[in-house]
C-alpha positions as CSV (number, residue, x, y, z in Angstrom):
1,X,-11.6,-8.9,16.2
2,X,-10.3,-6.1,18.5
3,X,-6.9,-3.8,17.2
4,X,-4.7,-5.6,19.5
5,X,-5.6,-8.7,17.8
6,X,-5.6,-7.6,14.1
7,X,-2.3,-6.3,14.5
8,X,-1.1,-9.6,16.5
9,X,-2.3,-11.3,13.5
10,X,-0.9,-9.0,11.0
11,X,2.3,-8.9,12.2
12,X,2.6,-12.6,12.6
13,X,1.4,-13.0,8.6
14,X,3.2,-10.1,7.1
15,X,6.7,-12.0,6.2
16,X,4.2,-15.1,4.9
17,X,2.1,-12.6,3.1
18,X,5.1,-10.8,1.4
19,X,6.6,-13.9,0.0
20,X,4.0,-15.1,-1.4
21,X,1.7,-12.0,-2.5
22,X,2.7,-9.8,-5.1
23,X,1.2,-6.4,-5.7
24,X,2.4,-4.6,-8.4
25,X,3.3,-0.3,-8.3
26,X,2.3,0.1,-12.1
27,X,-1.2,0.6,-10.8
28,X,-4.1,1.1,-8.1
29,X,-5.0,-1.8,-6.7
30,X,-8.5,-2.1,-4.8
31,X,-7.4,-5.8,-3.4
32,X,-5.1,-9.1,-4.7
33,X,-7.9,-10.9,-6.4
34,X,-9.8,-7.2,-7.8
35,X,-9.3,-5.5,-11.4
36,X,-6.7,-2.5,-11.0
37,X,-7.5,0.8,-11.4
38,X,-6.7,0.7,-15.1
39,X,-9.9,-1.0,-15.6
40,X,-12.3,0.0,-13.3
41,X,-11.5,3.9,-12.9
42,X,-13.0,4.6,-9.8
43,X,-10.6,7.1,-8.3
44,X,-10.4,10.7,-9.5
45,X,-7.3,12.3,-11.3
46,X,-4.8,12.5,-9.3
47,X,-1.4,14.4,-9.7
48,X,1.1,17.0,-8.8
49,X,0.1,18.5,-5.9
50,X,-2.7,15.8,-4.4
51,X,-2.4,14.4,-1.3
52,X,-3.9,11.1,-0.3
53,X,-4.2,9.0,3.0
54,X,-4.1,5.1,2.6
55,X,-5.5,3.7,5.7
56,X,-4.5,0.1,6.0
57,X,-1.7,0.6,3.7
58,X,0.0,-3.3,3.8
59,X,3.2,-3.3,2.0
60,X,2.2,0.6,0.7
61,X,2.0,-0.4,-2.9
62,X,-0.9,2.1,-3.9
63,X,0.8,4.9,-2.1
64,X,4.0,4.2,-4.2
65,X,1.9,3.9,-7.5
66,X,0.5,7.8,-6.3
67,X,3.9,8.6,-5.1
68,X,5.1,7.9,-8.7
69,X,2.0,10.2,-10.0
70,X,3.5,12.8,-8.1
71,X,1.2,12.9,-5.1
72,X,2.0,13.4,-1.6
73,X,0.7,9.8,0.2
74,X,0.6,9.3,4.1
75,X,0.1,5.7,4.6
76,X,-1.1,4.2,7.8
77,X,-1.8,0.6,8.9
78,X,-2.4,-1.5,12.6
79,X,0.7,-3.6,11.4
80,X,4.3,-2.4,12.6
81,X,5.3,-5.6,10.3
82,X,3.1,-4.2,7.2
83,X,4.7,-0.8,7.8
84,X,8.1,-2.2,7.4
85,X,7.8,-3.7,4.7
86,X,5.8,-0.2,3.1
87,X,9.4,1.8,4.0
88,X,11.2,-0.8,2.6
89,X,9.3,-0.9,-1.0
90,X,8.8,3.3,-0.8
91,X,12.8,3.5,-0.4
92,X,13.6,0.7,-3.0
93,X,10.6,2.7,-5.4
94,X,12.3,6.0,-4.8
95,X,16.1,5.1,-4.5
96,X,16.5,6.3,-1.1
């Protein structure tokens, strides 16, 4: 499947997909149906003054969990529908 398509198809699901997914901010998720980052510790400690890139981002919920932590997150994905809903949860997470 080409970009063109994946984002086609992202786009088309994303309103679908928020409704009836939910992905918590209270911790790293590695996918919807995968053990959080609570209990499988695979990233290293991050704080203050790390910086992450989240590269298919969805609705940005790990970069708002590392946001919380203090760390600067750039979040990209294919999806312009994905990414809207990403600003929308980062501005409701941060009250701006």
């Amino acid at each position: 499947m080409g970009t063109e398509s994946q984002r086609a198809y992202w786009d088309a699901l994303a309103p679908e997909y928020a409704r009836i997914t939910r992905i918590r901010t209270d911790d790293f998720h590695w996918g919807p149906q995968i053990p959080g980052e609570r209990e499988l510790r695979v990233l290293p400690p991050l704080g203050p003054g790390s910086s992450a890139l989240e590269l298919g981002c969805g609705e940005g919920q790990n970069s708002v969990f590392l946001a919380k932590k203090g760390v600067r997150c750039e979040a990209i994905d294919v999806s312009e529908a994905q990414l809207a809903f990403a600003r929308g949860l980062a501005a409701s997470s941060t009250g701006s």
